[in-house]
PASEBA-1860 file (N, C-alpha, C; in nm, 3 decimals):
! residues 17
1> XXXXXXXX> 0.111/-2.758/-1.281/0.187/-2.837/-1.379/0.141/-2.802/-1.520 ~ 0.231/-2.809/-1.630/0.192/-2.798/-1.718/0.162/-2.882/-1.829 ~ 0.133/-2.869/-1.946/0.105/-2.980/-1.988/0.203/-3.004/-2.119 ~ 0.314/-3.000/-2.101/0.438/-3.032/-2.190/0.523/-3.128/-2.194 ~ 0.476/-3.183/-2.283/0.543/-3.311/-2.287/0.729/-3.343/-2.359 ~ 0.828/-3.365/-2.238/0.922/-3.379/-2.226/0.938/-3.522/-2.272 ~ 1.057/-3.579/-2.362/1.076/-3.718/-2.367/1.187/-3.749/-2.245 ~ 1.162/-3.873/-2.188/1.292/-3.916/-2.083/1.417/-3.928/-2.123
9> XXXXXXXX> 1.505/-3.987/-2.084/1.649/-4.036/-2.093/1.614/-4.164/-2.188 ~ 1.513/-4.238/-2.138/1.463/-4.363/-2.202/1.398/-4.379/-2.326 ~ 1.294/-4.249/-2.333/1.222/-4.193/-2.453/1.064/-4.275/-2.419 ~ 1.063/-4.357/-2.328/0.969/-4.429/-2.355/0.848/-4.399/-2.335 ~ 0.830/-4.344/-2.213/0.722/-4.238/-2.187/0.699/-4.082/-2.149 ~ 0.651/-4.027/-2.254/0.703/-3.885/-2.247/0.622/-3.823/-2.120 ~ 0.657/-3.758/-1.980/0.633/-3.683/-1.886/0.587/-3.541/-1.897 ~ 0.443/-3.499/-1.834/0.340/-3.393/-1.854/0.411/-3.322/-1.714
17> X> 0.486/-3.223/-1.759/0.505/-3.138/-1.604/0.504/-2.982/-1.640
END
């Protein structure tokens, strides 16, 4: 995994993949 942080649909918590 990497460590890039994507924002959601929601924005609320951005996801490390």
């Amino acid at each position: 995994h990497n460590t890039i942080k994507k924002p959601q649909a929601q924005g609320r918590r951005p996801i490390c993949i």
